[in-house]
C-alpha positions as a printed NumPy array, in Angstrom:
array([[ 10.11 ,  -5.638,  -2.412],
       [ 11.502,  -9.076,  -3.384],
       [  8.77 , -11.791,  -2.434],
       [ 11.647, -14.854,  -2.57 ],
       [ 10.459, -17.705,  -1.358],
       [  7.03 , -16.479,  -0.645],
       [  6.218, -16.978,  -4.269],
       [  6.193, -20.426,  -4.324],
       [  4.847, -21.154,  -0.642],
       [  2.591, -18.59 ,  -0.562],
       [  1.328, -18.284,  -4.419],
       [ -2.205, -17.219,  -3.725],
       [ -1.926, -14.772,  -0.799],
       [ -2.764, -11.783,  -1.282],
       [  0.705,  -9.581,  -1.086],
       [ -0.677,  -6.707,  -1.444],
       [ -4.692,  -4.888,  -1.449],
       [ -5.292,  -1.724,  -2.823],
       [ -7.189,  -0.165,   0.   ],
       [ -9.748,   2.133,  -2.479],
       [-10.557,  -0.35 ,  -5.469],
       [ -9.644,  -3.631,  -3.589],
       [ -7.725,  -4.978,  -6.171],
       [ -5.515,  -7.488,  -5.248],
       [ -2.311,  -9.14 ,  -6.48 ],
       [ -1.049, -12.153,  -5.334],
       [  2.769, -13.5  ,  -4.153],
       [  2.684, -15.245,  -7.511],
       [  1.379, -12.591,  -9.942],
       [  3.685,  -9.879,  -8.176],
       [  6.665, -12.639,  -8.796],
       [  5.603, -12.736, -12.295],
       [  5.327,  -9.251, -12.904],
       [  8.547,  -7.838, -11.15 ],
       [ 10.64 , -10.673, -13.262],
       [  9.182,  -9.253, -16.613],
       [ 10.027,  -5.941, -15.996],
       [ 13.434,  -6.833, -15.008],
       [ 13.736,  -8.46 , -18.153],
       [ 12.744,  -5.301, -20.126],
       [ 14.938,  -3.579, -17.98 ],
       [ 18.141,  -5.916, -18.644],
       [ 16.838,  -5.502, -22.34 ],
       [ 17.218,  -1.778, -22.892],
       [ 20.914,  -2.191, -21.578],
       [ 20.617,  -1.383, -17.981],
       [ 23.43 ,  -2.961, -15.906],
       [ 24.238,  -3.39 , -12.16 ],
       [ 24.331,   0.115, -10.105],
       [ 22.56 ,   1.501, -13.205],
       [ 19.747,   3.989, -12.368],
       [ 16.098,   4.207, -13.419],
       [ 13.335,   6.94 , -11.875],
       [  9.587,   5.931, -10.693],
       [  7.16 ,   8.929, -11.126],
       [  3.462,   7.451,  -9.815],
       [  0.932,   7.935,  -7.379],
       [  0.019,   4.768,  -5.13 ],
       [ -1.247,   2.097,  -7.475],
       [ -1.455,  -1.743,  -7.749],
       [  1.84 ,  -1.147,  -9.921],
       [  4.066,   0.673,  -8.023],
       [  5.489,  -2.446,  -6.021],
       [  6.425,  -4.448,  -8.82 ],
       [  8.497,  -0.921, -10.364],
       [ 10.53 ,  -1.623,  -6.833],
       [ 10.73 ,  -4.936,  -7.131],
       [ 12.227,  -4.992, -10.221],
       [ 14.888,  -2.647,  -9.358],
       [ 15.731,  -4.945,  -6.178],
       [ 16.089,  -7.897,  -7.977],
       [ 18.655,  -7.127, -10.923],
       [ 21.038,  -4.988,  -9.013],
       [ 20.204,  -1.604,  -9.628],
       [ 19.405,   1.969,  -7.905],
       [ 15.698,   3.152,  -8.179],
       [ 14.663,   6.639,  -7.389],
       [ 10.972,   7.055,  -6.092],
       [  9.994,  10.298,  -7.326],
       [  7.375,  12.687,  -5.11 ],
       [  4.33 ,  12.177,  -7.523],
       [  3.143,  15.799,  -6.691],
       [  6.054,  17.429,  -8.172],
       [  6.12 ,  19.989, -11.22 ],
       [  7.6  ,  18.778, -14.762],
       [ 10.832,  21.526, -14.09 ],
       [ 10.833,  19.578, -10.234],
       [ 10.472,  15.97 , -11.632],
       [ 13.461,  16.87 , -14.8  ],
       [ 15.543,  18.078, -12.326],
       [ 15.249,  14.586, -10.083],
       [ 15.22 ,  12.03 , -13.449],
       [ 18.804,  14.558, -14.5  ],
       [ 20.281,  14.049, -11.265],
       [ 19.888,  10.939, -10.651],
       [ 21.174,   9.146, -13.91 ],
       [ 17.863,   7.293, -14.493],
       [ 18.303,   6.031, -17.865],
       [ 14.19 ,   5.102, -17.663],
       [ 11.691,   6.849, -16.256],
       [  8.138,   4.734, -14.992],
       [  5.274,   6.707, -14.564],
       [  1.242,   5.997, -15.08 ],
       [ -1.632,   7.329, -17.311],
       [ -2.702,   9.641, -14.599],
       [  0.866,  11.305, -14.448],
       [  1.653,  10.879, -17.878],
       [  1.163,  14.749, -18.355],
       [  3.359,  15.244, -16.317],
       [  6.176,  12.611, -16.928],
       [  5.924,  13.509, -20.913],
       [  6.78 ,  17.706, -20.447],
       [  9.782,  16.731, -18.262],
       [ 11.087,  14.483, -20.113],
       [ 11.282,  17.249, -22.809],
       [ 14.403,  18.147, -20.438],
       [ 15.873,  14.404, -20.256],
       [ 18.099,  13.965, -22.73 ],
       [ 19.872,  11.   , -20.99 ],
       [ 16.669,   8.359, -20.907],
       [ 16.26 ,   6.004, -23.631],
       [ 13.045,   5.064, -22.182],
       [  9.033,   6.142, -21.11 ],
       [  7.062,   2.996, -19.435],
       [  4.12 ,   3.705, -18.554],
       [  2.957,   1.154, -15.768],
       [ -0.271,   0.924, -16.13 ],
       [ -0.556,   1.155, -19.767],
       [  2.247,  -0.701, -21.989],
       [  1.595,  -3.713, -22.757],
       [  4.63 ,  -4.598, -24.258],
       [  6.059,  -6.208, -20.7  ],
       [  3.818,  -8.928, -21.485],
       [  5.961, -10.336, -23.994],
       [  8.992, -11.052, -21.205],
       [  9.504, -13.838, -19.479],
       [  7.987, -14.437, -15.945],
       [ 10.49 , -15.81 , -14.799],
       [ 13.952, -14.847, -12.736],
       [ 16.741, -12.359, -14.912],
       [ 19.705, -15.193, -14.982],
       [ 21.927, -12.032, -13.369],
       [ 20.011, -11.342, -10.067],
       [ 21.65 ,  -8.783,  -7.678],
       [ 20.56 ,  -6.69 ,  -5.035],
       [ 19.231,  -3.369,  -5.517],
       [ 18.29 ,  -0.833,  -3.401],
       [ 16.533,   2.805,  -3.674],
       [ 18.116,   5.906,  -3.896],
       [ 15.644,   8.395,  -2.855],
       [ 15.738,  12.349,  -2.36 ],
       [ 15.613,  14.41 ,   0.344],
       [ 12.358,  16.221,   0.592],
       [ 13.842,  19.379,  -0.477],
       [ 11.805,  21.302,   2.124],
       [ 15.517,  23.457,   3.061],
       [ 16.907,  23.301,  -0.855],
       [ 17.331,  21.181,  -3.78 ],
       [ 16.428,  17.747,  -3.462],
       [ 19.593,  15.811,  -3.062],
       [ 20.186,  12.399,  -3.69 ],
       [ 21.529,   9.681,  -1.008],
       [ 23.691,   7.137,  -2.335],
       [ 24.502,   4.395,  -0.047],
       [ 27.337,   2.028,  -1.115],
       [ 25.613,  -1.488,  -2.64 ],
       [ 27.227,  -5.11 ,  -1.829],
       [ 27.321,  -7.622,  -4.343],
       [ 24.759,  -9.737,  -2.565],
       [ 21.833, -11.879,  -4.047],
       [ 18.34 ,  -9.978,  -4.044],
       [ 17.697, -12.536,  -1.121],
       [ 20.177, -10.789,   1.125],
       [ 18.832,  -7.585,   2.317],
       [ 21.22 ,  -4.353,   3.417],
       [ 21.965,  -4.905,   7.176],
       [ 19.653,  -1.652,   8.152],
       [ 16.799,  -3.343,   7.145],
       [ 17.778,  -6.509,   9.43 ],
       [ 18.283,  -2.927,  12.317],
       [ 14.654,  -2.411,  11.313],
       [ 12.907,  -5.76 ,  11.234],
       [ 13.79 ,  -6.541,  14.557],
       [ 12.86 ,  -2.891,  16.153],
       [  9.334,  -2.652,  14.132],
       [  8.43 ,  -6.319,  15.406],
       [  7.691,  -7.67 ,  11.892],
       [  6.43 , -11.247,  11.707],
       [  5.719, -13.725,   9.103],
       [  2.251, -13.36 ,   8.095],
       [  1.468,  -9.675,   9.185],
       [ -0.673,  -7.773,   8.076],
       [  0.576,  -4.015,   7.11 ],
       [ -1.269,  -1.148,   6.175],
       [  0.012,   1.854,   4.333],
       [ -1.278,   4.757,   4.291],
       [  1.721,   7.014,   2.974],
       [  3.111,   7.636,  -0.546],
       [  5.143,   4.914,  -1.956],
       [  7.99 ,   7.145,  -2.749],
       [  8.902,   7.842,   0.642],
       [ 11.644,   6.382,   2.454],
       [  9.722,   5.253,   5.586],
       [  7.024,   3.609,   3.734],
       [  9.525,   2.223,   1.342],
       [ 10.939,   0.377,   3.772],
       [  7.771,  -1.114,   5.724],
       [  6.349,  -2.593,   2.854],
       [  9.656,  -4.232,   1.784],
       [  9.971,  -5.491,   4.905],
       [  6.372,  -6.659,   4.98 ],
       [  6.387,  -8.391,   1.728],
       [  9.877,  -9.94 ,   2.659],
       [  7.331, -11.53 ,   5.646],
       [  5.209, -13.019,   3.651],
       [  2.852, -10.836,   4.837],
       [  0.098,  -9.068,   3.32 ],
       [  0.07 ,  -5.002,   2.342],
       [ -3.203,  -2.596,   2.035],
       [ -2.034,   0.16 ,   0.361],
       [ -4.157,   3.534,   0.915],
       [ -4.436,   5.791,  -2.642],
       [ -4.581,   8.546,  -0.064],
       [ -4.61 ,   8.92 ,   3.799],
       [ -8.446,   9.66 ,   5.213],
       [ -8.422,   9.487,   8.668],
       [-11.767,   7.606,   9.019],
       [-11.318,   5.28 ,   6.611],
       [ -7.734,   4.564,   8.075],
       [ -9.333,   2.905,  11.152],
       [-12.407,   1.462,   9.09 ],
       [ -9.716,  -0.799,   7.499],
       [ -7.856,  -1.774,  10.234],
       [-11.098,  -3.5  ,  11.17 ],
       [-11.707,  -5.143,   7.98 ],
       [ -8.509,  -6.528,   6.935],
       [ -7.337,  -7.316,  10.767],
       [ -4.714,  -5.468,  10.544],
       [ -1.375,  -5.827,  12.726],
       [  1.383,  -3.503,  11.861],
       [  1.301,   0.46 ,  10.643],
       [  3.431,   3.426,  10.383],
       [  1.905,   6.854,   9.909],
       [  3.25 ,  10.307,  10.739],
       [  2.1  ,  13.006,  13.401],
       [ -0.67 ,  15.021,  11.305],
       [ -3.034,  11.693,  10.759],
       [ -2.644,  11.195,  13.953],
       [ -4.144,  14.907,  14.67 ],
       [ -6.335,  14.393,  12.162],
       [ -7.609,  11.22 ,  13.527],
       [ -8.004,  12.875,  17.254],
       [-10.463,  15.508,  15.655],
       [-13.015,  12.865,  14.504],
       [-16.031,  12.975,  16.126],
       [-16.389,  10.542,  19.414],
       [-18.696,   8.186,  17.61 ],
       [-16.448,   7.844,  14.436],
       [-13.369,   6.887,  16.687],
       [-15.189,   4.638,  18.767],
       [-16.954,   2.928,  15.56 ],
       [-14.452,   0.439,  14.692],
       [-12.351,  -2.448,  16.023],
       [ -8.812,  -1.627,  16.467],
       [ -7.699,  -4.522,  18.51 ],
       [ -5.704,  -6.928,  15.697],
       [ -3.049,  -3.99 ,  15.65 ],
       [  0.338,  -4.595,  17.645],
       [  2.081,  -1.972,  16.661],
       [  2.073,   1.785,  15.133],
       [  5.342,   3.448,  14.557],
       [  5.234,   7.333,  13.7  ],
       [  8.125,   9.547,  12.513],
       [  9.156,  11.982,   9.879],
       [  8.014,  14.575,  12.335],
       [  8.044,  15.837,  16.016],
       [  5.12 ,  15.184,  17.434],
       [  2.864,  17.301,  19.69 ],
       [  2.829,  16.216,  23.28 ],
       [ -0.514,  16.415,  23.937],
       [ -1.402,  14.488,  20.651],
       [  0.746,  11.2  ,  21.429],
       [ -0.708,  11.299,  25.374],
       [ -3.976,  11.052,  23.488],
       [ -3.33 ,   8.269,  21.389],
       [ -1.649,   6.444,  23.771],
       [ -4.59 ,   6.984,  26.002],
       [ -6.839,   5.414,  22.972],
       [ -4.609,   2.533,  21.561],
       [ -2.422,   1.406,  24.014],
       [  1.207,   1.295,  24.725],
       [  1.907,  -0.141,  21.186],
       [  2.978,   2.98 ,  20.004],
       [  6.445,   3.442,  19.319],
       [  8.668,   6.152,  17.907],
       [ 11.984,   6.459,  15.664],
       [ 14.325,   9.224,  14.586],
       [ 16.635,   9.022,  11.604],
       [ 16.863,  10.624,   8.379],
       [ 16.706,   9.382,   5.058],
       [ 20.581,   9.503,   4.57 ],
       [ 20.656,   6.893,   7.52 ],
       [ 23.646,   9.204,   9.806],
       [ 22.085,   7.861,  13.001],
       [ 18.429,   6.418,  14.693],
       [ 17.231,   6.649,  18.087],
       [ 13.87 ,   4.997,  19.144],
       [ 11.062,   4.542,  21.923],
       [  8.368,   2.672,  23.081],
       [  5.142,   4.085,  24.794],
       [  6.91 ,   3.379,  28.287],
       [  9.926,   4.886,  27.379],
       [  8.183,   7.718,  25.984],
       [  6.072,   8.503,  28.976],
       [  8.389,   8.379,  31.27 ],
       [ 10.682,  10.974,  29.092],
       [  7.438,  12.958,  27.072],
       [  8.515,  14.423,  24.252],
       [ 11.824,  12.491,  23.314],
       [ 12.286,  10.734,  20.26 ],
       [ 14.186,   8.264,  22.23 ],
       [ 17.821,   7.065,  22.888],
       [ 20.443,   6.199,  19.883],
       [ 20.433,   2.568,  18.724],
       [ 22.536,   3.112,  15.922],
       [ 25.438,   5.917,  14.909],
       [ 27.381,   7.778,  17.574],
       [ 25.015,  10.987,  19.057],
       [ 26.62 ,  14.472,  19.967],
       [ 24.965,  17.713,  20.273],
       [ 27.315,  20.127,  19.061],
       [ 27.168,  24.484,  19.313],
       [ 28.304,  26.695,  16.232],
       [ 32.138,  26.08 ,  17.836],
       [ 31.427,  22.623,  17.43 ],
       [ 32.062,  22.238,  21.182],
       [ 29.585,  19.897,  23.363],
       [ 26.542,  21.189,  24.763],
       [ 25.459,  20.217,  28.55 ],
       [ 22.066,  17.916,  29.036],
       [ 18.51 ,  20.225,  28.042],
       [ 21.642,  22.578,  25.804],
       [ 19.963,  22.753,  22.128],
       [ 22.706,  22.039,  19.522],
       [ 22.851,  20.708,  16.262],
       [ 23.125,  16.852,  16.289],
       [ 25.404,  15.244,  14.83 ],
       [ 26.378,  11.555,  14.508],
       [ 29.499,   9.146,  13.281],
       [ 27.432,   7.564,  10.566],
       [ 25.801,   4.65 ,  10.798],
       [ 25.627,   3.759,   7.453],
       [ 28.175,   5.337,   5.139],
       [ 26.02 ,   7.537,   2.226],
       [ 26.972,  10.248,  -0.026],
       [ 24.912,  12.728,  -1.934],
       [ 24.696,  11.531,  -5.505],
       [ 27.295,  13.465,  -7.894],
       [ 27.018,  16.337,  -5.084],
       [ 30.852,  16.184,  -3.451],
       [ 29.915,  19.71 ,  -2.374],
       [ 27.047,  18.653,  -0.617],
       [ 28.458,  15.705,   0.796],
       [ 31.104,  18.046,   2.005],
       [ 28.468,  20.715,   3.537],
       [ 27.076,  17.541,   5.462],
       [ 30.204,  16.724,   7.025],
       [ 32.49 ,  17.649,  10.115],
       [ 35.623,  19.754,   9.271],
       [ 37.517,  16.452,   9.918],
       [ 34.889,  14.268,   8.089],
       [ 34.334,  11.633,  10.991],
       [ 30.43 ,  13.272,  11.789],
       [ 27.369,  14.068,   9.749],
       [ 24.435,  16.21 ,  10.094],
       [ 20.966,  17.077,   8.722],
       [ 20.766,  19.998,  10.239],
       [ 18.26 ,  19.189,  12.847],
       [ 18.816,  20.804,  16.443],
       [ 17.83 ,  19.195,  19.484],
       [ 19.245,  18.53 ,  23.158],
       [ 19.367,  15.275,  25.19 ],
       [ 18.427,  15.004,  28.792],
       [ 20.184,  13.546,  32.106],
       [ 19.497,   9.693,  30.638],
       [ 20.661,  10.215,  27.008],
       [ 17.138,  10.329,  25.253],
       [ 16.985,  12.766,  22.788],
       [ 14.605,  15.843,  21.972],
       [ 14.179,  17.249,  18.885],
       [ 13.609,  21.392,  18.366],
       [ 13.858,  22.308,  14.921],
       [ 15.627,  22.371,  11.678],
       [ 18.45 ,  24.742,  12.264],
       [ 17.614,  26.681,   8.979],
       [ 14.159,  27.548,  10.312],
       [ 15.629,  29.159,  13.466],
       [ 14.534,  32.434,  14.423],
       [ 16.762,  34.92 ,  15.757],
       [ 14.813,  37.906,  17.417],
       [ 16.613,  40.537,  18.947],
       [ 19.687,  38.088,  19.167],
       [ 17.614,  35.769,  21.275],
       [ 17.411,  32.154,  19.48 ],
       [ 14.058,  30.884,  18.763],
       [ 13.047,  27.491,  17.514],
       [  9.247,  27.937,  16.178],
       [  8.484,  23.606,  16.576],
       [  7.51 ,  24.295,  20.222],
       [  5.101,  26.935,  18.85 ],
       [  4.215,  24.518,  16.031],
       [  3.739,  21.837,  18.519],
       [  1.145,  23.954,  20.813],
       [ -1.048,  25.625,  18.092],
       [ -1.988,  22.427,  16.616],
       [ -3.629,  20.812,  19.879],
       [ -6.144,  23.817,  19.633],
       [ -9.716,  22.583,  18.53 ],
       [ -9.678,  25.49 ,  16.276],
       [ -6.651,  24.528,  14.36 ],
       [ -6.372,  22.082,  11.525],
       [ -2.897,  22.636,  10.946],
       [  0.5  ,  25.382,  11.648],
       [  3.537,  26.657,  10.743],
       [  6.054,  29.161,  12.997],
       [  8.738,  30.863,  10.967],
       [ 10.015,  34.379,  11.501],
       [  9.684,  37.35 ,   9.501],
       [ 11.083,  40.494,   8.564],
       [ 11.106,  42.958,  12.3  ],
       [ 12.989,  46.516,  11.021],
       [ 14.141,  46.779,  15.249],
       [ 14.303,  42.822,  16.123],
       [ 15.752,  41.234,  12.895],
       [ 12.851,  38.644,  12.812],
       [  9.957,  38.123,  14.543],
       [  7.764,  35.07 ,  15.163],
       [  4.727,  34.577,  12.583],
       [  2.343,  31.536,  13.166],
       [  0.172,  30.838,   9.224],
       [ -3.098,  28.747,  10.699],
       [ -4.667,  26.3  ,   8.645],
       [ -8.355,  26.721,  10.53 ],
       [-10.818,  23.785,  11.129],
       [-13.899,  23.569,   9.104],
       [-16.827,  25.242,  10.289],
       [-14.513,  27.81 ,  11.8  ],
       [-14.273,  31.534,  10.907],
       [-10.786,  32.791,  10.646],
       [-10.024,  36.578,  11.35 ],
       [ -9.151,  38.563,  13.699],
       [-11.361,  37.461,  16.527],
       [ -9.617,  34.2  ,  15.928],
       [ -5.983,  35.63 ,  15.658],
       [ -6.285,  37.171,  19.302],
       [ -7.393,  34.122,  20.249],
       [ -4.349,  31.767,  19.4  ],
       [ -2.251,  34.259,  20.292],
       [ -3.578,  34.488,  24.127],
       [ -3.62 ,  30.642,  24.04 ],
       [  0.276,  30.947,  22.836],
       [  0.438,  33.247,  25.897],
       [ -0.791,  30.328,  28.163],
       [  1.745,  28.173,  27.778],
       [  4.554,  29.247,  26.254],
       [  7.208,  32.297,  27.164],
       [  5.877,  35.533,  25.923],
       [  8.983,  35.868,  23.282],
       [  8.082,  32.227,  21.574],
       [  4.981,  33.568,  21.131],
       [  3.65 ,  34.898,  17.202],
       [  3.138,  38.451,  17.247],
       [  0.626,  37.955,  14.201],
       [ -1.307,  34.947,  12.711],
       [ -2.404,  34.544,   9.053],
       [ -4.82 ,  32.216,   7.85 ],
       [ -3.995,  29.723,   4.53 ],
       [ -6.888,  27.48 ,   3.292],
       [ -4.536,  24.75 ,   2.98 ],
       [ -0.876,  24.695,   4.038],
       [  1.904,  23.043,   1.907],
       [  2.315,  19.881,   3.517],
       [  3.986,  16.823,   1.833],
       [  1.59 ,  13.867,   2.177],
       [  4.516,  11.964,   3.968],
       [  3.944,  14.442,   6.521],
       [  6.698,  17.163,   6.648],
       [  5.301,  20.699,   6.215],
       [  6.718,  22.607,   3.265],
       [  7.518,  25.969,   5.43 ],
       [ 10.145,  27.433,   3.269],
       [  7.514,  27.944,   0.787],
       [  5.071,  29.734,   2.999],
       [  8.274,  31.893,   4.579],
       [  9.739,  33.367,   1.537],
       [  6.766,  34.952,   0.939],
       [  7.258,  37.481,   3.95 ],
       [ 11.249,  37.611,   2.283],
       [ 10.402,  38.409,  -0.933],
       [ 12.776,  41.305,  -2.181],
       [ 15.398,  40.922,   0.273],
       [ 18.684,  39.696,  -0.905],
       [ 19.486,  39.029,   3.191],
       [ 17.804,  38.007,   6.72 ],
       [ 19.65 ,  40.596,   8.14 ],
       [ 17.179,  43.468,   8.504]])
């Protein structure tokens, strides 16, 4: 988020648009801005590798609460703005912060936690204290490099924190992953990047630094609408996006005349991640966009990353490409090598060296019994020519009458059907199997769900998939608990069906 240079040669660009109000900030007002809050910061004693907490929905402030943090040498944590006051203590406890940023809209919020924070000396609210006025504008004489340190999603646990170790180099000297990145995503001085993710994700997080470090200018979406999306890739000629697999459903299922409405040809590139995705769904947008979109793999906690382009992809569908960074092995319970189109857990020799923040345990849990591999847990196989396929978390395996099942194939198939808005596979309690597979259907609007519907996805499960992958039974949810960066919340919707049982073991 540090605009460097750009603020002098570029003073009245636009660096960044908010997509809903149009408000606009420019190289040289976000310079301004990010220098006076790292002047407050420096004034209420925080130091190098000191920690602060952002709590906000996307707004024309949440750049410069980044870009503060980047140029005076310290950690910032970017805080899921949908989370509960017991969810967001936890986080701001965790993680150190000695200040918490948040906005008038999650004030609320932000004040009950804090009620659990006895460690921060300090509530800013962004968009409402004026005392940062009265700091300078210009550079803290102490600039250092600082860097995020954001949470896992917590969709298998408690949210951990992912420390990575932070050079003393000048905020104009970027960690070397983000050098990785720049060259893979293409970026260019004077792109144009639009955002339609939350700001507190790690993916987002590190387009827009990227773009700003460019010179280039950012649209920031409040909120992803799938319509709009493409409305303002016409109007602001835009070049560069990243979104995840579910907007890209979402966009499929517009009618013809709303796809075809608007001019999509400035854009060079759209990376997608966080997520498998379907099959089907990336053949279709390939078919509508072009071979300009490309695909990565790598968690937040940076173990590994393996990428594709549209070529690559087709000629290998469904891979999430071949390892440009880290050391890949796919690994059985033995921790013994599987053979090519074997599922195993993957596991890499880091990449980047991280810990989890104050969580040796953790850290430990992460690592291979002689410490020289890492894993997330994820479980996936690669083929003849190294590429790599993703299955599932490992924790959301099924096991049904001893026979492993991983439900993202199911996941993967149900969502392609014009019925379907959205999906989750997880098994539940079976008294003679153990577990058995469960699909939870988010239905499209306009349709009925019920039973008629239920024997309907289940036959079309029956179509193309092996009889045991298959749900036995399908609910219906009015809205499934998916994070906005993408990544469905199933442990939520599964411990329902556990509820009262102290094991999995049936």
């Amino acid at each position: 988020m540090y605009p460097g240079r750009h603020a002098a040669s570029r003073a009245s660009q636009a660096a960044f648009i908010m997509a809903g109000s149009g408000e606009t900030v420019t190289y040289a007002e976000y310079e301004k801005r990010s220098n006076r809050l790292a002047h407050l910061l420096r004034s209420l004693g925080l130091k190098r590798l000191d920690h602060y907490a952002i709590f906000m929905e996307n707004n024309s402030r949440y750049l410069e609460c980044c870009g503060a943090g980047e140029r005076s040498g310290l950690y910032y944590t970017c805080i899921n703005s949908y989370l509960t006051a017991d969810e967001l203590a936890y986080i701001v406890n965790n993680s150190a912060a000695r200040v918490l940023i948040t906005s008038r809209a999650k004030l609320e919020v932000a004040g009950q936690a804090l009620k659990q924070c006895p460690n921060v000396v300090r509530l800013l609210v962004a968009d409402g204290d004026h005392e940062l006025d009265s700091f300078p504008d210009t550079p803290i004489p102490d600039e250092w490099l600082g860097t995020p340190m954001l949470y896992s999603s917590g969709t298998t646990g408690q949210p951990k924190g992912i420390l990575r170790p932070l050079p003393e180099n000048p905020p104009s000297k970027p960690l070397p992953l983000y050098d990785f990145l720049d060259k893979l995503w293409r970026y260019r001085d004077g792109m144009t990047y639009l955002s339609p993710a939350p700001l507190y994700h790690s993916a987002p997080q590190a387009a827009v630094c990227l773009a700003i470090r460019h010179g280039g200018t950012v649209v920031i979406m409040e909120k992803f609408d799938p319509e709009a999306y493409l409305a303002l890739i016409e109007k602001h000629r835009v070049t560069h996006s990243q979104l995840v697999p579910t907007m890209f459903s979402r966009m499929l299922k517009l009618p013809p005349a709303a796809r075809r409405k608007h001019d999509l040809s400035s854009l060079e590139i759209a990376i997608h991640a966080a997520a498998p995705c379907p099959v089907q769904v990336k053949e279709e947008m390939i078919g509508w966009w072009g071979p300009i979109i490309h695909e990565y793999y790598g968690a937040t906690e940076g173990l590994g990353f393996t990428a594709c382009d549209s070529a690559e992809w087709l000629a290998h569908r469904g891979t999430v490409g071949k390892v440009l960074l880290g050391d890949l092995h796919i690994l059985d319970q033995d921790m013994k090598p599987c053979t090519a189109g074997t599922p195993g857990t993957i596991w890499f020799k880091t990449a980047t060296p991280f810990e989890y923040f104050n969580d040796p345990q953790k850290t430990a849990a992460a690592r291979s019994p002689d410490g020289s591999m890492s894993t997330v847990g994820d479980v996936g196989y690669v083929d003849a020519d190294r590429f790599l396929y993703l299955t599932d978390r490992a924790t959301f395996m099924i096991i049904s009458g001893g026979v492993n099942i991983y439900p993202q194939e199911c996941e993967n198939l149900l969502i392609t059907h014009p019925k379907v808005a959205d999906a989750a596979v997880f098994g539940v309690p079976n008294a003679d199997l153990g577990e058995e597979v469960k699909a939870v259907v988010q239905a499209m609007p306009g349709t009925q769900p019920g039973p008629e519907l239920e024997r309907e996805l289940i036959a079309f499960c029956g179509e193309h998939l092996a009889r045991f992958k298959c749900p036995r039974s399908v609910d219906f949810e009015a809205a499934l608990p998916r994070l906005p960066t993408g990544k469905l919340y199933k442990r939520i919707l599964r411990d329902r069906y556990w509820a009262g049982k102290s094991t999995r073991i049936v």
